[in-house]
Every structure is written in C-alpha cells, then in structure tokens.
VOMIPA-621918 format. One line per field, with one value per residue (C-alpha): residue number from 0; x, z, y. Coordinates in Angstrom, 2 decimals, m for minus. Each point is the difference from the previous one (the first is absolute). Layout:
% VOMIPA-621918
pos (NUM_...)
xx (X_...)
zz (Z_...)
yy (Y_...)
//
This chain:
% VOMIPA-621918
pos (0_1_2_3_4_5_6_7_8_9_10_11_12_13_14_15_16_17_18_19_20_21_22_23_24_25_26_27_28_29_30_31_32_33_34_35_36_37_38_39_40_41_42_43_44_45_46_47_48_49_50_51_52_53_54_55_56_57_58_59_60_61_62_63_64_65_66_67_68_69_70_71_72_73_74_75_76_77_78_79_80_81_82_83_84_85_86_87_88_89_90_91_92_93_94_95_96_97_98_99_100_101_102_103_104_105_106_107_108_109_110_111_112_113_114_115_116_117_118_119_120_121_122_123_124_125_126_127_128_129_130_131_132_133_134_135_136_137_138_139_140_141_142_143_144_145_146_147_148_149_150_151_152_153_154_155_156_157_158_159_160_161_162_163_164_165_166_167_168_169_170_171_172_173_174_175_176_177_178_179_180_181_182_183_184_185_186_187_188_189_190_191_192_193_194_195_196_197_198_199_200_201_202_203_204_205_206_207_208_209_210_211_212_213_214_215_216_217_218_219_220_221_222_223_224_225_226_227_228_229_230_231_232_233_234_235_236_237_238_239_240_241_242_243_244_245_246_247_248_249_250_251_252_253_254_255_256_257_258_259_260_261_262_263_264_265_266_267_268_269_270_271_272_273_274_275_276_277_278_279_280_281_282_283_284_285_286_287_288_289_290_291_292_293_294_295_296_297_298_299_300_301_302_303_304_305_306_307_308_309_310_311_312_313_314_315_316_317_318_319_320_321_322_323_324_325_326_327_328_329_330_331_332_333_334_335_336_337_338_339_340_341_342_343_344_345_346_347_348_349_350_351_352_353_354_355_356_357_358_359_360_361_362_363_364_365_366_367_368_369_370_371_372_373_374_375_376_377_378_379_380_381_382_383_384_385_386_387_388_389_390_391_392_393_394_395_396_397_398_399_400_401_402_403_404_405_406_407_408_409_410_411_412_413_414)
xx (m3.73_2.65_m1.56_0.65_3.64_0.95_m1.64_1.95_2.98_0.23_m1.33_3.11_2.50_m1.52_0.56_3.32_1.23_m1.11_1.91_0.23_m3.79_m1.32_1.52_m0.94_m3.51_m0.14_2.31_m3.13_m2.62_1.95_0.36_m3.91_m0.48_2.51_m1.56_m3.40_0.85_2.51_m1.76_m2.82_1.77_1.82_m3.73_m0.46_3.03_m1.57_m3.29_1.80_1.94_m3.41_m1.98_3.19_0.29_m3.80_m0.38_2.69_m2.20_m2.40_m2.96_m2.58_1.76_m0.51_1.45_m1.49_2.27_0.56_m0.50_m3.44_m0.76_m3.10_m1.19_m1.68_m1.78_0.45_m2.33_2.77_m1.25_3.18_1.37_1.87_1.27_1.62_2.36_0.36_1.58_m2.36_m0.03_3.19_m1.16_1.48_1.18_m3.65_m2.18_2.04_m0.26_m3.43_m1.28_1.83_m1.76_m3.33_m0.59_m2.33_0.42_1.62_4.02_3.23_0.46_4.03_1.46_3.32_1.76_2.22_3.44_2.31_0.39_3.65_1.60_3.89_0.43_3.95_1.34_3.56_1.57_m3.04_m2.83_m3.04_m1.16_m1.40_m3.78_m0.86_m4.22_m0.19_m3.61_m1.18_m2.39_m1.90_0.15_m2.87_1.83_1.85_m3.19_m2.29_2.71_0.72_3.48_1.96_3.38_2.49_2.71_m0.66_m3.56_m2.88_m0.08_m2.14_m2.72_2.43_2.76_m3.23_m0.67_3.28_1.88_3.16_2.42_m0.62_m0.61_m0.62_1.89_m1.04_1.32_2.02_1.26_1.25_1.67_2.00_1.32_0.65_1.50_m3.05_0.53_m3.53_0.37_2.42_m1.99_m1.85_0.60_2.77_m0.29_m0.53_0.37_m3.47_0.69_1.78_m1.95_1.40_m2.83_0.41_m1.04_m2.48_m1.01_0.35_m3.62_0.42_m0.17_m2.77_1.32_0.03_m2.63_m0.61_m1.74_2.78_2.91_m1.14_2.98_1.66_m1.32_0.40_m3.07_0.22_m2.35_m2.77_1.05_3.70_m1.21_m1.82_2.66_2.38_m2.02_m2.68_m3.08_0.03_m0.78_m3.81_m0.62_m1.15_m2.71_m0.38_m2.97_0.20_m3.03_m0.56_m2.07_0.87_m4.16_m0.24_2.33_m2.37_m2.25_3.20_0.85_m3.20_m0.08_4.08_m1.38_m3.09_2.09_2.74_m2.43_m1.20_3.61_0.57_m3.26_m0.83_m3.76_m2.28_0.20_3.66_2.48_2.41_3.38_1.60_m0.25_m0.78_2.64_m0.55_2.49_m1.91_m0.47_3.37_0.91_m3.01_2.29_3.05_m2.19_m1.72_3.33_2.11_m2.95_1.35_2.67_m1.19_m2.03_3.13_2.18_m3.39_0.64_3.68_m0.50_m2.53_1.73_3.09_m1.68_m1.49_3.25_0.74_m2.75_0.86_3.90_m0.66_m2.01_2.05_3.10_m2.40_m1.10_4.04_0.49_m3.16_2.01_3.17_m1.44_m2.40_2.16_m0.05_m3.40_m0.62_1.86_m1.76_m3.41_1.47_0.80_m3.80_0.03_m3.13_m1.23_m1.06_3.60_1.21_m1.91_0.39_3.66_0.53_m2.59_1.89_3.48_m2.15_m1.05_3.31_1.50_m2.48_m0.06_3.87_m0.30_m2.70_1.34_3.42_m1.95_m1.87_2.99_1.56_m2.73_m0.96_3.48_m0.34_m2.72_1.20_3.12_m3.00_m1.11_4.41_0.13_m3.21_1.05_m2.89_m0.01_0.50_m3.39_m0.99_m3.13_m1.38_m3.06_2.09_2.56_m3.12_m0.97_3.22_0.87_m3.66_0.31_3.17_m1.55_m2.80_2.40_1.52_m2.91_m0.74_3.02_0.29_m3.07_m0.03_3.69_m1.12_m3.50_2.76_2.59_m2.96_m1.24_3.19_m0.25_2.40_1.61_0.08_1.74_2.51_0.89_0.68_3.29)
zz (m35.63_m2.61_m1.91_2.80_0.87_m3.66_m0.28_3.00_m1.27_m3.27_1.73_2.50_m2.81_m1.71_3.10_0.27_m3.86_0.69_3.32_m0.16_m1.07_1.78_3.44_m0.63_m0.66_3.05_2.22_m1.46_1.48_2.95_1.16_m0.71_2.29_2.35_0.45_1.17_2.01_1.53_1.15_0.62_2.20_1.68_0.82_1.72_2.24_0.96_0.46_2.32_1.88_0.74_1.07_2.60_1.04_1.14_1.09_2.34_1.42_1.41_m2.43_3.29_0.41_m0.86_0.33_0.87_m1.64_m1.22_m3.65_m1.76_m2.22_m2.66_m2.08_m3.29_m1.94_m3.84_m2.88_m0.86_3.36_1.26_3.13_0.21_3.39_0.76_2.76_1.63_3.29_2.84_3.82_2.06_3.12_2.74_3.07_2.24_m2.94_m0.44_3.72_0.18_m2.40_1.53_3.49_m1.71_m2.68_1.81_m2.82_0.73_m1.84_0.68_m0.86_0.14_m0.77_m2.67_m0.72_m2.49_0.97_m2.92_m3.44_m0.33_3.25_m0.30_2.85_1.20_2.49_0.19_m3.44_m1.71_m1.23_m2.27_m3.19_1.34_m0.97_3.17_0.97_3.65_1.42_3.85_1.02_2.76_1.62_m2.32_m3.48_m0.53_0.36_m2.35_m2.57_0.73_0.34_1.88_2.06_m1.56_3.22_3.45_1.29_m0.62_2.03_3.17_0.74_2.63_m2.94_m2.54_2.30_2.27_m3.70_0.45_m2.86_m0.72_m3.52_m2.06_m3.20_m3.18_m1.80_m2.39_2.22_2.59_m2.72_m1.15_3.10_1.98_m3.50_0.29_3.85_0.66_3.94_0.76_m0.91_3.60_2.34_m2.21_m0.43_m3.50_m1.17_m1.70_m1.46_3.03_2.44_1.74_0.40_1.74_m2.01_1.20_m3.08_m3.05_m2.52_m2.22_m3.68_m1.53_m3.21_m2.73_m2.08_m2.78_3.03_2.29_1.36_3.42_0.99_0.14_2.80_3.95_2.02_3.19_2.80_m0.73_3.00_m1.09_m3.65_1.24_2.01_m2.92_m3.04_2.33_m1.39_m3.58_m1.93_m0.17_1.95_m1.24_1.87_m1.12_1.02_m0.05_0.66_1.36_m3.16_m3.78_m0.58_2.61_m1.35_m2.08_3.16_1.93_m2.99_0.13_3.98_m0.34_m2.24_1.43_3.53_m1.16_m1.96_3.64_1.15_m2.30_m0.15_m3.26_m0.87_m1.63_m3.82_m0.72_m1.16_2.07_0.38_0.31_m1.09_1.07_m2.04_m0.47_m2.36_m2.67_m0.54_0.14_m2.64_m2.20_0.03_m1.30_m2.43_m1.27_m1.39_m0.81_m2.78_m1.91_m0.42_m0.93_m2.88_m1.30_0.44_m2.44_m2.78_0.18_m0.73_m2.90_m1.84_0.40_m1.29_m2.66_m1.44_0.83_m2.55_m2.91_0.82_0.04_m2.67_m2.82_1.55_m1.45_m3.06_m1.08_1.53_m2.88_m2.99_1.62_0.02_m3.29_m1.77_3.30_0.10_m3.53_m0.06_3.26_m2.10_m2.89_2.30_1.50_2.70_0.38_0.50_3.40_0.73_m1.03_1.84_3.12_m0.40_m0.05_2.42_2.51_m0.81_0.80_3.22_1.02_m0.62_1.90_2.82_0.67_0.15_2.14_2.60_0.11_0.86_2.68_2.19_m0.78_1.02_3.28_1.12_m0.71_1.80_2.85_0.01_1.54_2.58_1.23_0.88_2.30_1.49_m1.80_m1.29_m3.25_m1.84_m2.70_m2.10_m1.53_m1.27_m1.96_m1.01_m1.65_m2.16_m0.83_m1.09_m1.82_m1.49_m1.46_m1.75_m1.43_m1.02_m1.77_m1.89_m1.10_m1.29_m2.15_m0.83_m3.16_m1.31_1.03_m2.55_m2.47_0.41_m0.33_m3.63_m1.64_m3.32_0.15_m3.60_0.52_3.47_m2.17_m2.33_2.65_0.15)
yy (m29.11_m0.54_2.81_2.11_m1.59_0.91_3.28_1.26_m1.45_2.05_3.11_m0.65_m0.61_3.21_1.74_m1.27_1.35_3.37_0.52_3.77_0.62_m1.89_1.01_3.51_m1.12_m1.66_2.95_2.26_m2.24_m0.94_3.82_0.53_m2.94_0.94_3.37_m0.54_m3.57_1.68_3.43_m2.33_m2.23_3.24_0.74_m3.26_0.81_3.25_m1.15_m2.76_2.23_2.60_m3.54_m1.09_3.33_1.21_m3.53_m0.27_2.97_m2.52_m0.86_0.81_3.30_3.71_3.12_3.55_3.03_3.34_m0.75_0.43_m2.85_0.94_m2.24_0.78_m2.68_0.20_m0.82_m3.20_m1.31_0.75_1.89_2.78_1.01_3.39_0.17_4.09_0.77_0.72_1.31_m1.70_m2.36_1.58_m2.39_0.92_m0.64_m3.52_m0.88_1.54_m2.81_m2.55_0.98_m0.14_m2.49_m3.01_m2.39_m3.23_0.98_0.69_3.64_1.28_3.18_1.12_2.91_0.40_1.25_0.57_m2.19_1.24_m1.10_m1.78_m2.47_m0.46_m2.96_0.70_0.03_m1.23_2.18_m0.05_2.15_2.97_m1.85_m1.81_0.67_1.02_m0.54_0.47_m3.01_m0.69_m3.41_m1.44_1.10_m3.31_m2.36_2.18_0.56_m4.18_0.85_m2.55_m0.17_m2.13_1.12_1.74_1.73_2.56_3.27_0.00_2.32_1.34_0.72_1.30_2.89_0.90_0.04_m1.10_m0.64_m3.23_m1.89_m1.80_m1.32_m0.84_m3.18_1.53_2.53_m2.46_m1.83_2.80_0.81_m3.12_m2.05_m2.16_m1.34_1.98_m2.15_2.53_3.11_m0.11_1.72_2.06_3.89_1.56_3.39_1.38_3.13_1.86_m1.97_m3.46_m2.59_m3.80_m2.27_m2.33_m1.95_m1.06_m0.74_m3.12_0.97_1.48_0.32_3.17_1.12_2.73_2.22_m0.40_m2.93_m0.83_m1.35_3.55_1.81_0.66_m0.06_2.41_0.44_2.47_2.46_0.01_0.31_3.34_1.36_m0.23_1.19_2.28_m1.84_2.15_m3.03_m1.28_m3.15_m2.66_m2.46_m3.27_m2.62_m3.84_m2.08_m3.20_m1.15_1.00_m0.32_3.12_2.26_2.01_0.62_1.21_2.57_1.16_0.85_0.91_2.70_1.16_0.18_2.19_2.06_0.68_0.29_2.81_1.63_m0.33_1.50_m2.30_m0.21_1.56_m2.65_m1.96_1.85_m3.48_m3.17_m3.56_m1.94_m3.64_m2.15_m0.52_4.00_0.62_m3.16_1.66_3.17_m1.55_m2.84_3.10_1.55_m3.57_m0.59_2.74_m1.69_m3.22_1.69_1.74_m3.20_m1.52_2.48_m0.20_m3.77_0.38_2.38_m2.04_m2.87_1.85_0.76_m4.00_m0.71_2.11_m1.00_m3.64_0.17_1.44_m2.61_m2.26_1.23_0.20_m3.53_m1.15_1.84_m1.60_m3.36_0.40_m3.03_m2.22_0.66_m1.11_m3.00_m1.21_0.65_m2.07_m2.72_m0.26_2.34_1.28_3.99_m0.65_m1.77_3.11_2.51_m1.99_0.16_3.55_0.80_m2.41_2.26_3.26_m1.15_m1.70_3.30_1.47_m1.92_m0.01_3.52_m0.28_m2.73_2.70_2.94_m1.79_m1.41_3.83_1.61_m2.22_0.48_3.60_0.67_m2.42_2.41_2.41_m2.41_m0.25_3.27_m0.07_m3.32_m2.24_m3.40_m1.04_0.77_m2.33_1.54_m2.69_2.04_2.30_m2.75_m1.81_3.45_0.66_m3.66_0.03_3.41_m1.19_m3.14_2.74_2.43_m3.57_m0.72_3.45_0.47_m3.85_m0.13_2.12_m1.49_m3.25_0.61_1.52_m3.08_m2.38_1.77_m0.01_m1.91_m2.52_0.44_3.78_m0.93_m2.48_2.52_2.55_1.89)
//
C-alpha cells in the first residue's frame, strides 16, 4: 500500500511539472472519450424517449393503419423492416371493423386532422405545430390518456360533432399562463374554427416520435366535417389481457382482410402495428449510430496511444539522471517500471474521468430537449473508464520496460 501511495505520488508530481503536456495528453483522450460516451449516452436518451413514447400507447394495445410494414430477416440474424405507404382506411371500413370484430377489446377510431394547426385564446397563441386528431369516445382509455381538468366527450358529442375539445398539456399552458382550471369551458381559436374547451389531458410528456403534450383532440364527426375525411384513419385495439393480444392481431387482420376484400394469398395493404414493431423500426436505424460513435472512439484512442506514448518516452530522456540516481540509491527495475507505468495510466485516466462527465452531460443535453430525465450510462461509463486504463498501459508499458533497463552509470552521466 505504501508502494502504491508513493508511486502515485511521483506520477502526480510528474504530472504536475509538465502542466502543458500533459493537459493536452489528457484533452486528446478526454475528447476520444467524450465522443463515444457521449453519442452513446445521446443514444440512451433516444432509446428512452421511443420506450416512453410507444408505451404510453398502452403495452396491450395495437393499431391497424395505412402503412405496410415488411419485414426481411438478414443473414446477421437481424431484422430489417421496410416501412411503404399503403391503401387509406376510409371512415366505413373503420366503423365496419368496429361493428364486427367479436373479440373481447375496446376498439376506437382516429383521424388525423392537421400537424400544423396554431391555436389562439385572445392575445395568446401557439407555434403553428399543434397535432389535431378526431377521437371517438374510447380514444382516451386505449391511448391511457388521462384528464388532469374537465371531461371526455359523450357518445352524443362523438357523433352530432360539435366544436368541442380537448387540450393538450402544453397547449393549455401556453395559453391560460399555467392556471389550466380556467381553460374549461373557455373558447379557443383552432385554425379559423372556435372550439369550447372541455378538457385538459395531464402530461404525457415528449418523445423523439412526437411531444404529446402539444396537441388538441376533437370529436371524430367535427374532425370530418373540417378536414372532409382525406386523411387515413387509424383503428386502434386494446385488450383486456396483454397474453391475448397476439390472438386479437391475428383476427384484427384476418377481419379487415374480409372488410376490404382482399383475395387469398396477395399481401396485406395495411398493417397491424404493435409497439415493439414500430421501436424495431427506429432501434434498427439508432444502431448505426452506435457503431459509428464505436469507431469514432477507437480511432480517437488510437491516436491517445501513440500520443501518450511518445509524452512518455521524452519524459524517460527527461528524467534519464533521476532515474539513475534512484538506481544508484537501490531502487530496483521493477520500482522503476511500476513508477512510470502508474504516470501513464494516471494520465490516462484523468483524461478519461473528463471525457466521461463531458460526454454524459452531452448526451443528457439530448435527453433536455425531449423532456427526459437525466440518463446515467453506467455500462458505457465502465468501457470508457476501462478503455482508458488500457489505452494507459499500452502506452507505459514500453517506457516503463525502457526506464527500468537504463544502466544506472550511463543514466548518471547523462546530459
């Protein structure tokens, strides 16, 4: 232990001569480090956000669209899954399905108004990004979305459409300064169109897909009489019993098939989307970018080695003398190896411990803008720290071997 104690000491005074060398030395590590923890913990955020996002979709739920999903299985074991646009669900084909499927769920129907809509309450308006969605009087409980202020539409309101809403959480805040009580019963400005507002949803959150928070639910009449029905429809299914829901999908799809008159062996012109397709979608592309942020750090540290390693090949000439008289005085070859080796990996590992905290707060900068939690990747702060103490010894051991072979009245005589 004292050994150690005075081994770090002199690598830490060593350090401490060579100010300017060694904090480039350990500014070159740190930004290797910094580089892949950070893009790696950016990752994290993302993969986070997708997780929060699909599950505050319902994890018994699924959803019948437009889009045609096809997945293609690849040598790697891997999936790839293609996503093309298919055959819009009109409004019959929706309620149609809803009429007909037996199995014990809640089936409601959505149509997407507009994605660009600017909501105004007197002086105070919106960005011009607002979702507006038409929903039946089932949406809220398979999407799990909850009221923090007012009520849902009644069946009445779902099919004599009047222009009633409801707000999202961060649209209510904008406009009523945070006193979201007073949004009920108050009349907004969609568009051109006035709605009363009859709730408010407690916060959902934002994600990478979308931010929840930032929409206006409509009733699914009103939502066709403004925007004519263009837009596919989207039905989504929740059952009972997360163990059934791969039964349901398979009558959903063999029901609309019928619905749509599909003959037997052509391919679905929709899809039956569950979460963990769509997640596969955006996991499939985010590991691109974990393999990049890899290389970006190897490289990096590559250069870390051969830097770090000629810092202390000059600090053995420097201290050639110190070395000698340290041999003269009974220090043995391993004392000396040990010694240098220590100052390599200190080096390193300052460099290391910098690019970590810069990197997690980095990538945590990520998980800010999409409203996440601080993010602490403690598998990737372990490599990093680890790679660092390799990158260490690689680059002390062969000055250490060096150091330790030095005659000592060569060393002595030294200029």
């Amino acid at each position: 232990m004292m050994q150690l104690y005075f081994n770090l000491t002199l690598a830490f005074r060593a350090i401490r001569t060579n100010k300017l060398r060694s904090a480039l030395t350990i500014a070159i590590i740190g930004l290797g480090i910094m580089a892949l923890v950070g893009i790696l913990t950016a990752i994290e955020v993302m993969k986070e956000s997708v997780y929060t996002n699909f599950s505050s979709m319902g994890a018994n739920s699924f959803q019948i669209t437009s889009d045609v999903l096809k997945k293609k299985r690849h040598k790697g074991g891997g999936v790839n899954i293609n996503v093309s646009e298919g055959k819009n669900i009109t409004y019959d084909e929706a309620k149609a399905f809803r009429e007909r499927f037996q199995f014990p769920a809640t089936v409601s129907i959505s149509e997407s108004g507009t994605g660009v809509a600017t909501v105004h309450y007197h002086s105070e308006k919106t960005n011009p990004n607002v979702r507006v969605t038409g929903i039946d009087e089932n949406n809220l409980v398979v999407t799990d979305t909850k009221l923090q202020e007012g009520r849902n539409f009644s069946a009445n309101e779902i099919q004599t459409g009047p222009f009633v809403c409801l707000l999202g959480n961060s649209v209510a805040k904008k406009l009523f300064k945070n006193k979201i009580s007073k949004a009920i019963n108050q009349v907004v400005s969609v568009g051109d169109v006035k709605f009363r507002v009859l709730g408010v949803m407690e916060s959902k959150g934002g994600s990478m897909i979308m931010d929840a928070d930032n929409t206006v639910l409509i009733p699914l009449n009103t939502a066709r009489a403004i925007y004519g029905g263009r837009n596919s429809f989207l039905i989504s299914v929740m059952v009972p019993d997360v163990k059934n829901k791969s039964i349901a999908a398979e009558e959903a799809e063999g029901l609309f098939r019928v619905i749509r008159n599909q003959p037997l062996g052509t391919q679905n012109n929709f899809s039956i989307s569950q979460n963990n397709d769509l997640v596969a979608i955006v996991m499939d592309s985010i590991k691109y970018i974990r393999w990049a942020a890899v290389i970006i750090g190897i490289i990096t540290l590559l250069g870390s080695v051969i830097g770090l390693m000629n810092i202390m090949l000059v600090s053995v000439a420097e201290r050639t003398r110190e070395i000698g008289v340290s041999k003269a005085l009974g220090a043995r070859s391993s004392t000396i190896k040990r010694q240098f080796l220590t100052e390599s990996i200190m080096i390193s590992l300052f460099g290391g411990v910098a690019g970590v905290i810069a990197g997690m707060l980095m990538g945590n900068i990520v998980g800010f803008f999409f409203k996440m939690g601080f993010v602490v990747p403690w598998l990737w702060i372990t490599v990093g720290v680890t790679l660092c103490a390799l990158v260490g010894v690689i680059s002390g051991i062969y000055p250490a071997i060096k150091a330790s072979k030095l005659d000592p009245i060569d060393a002595l005589r030294y200029e």
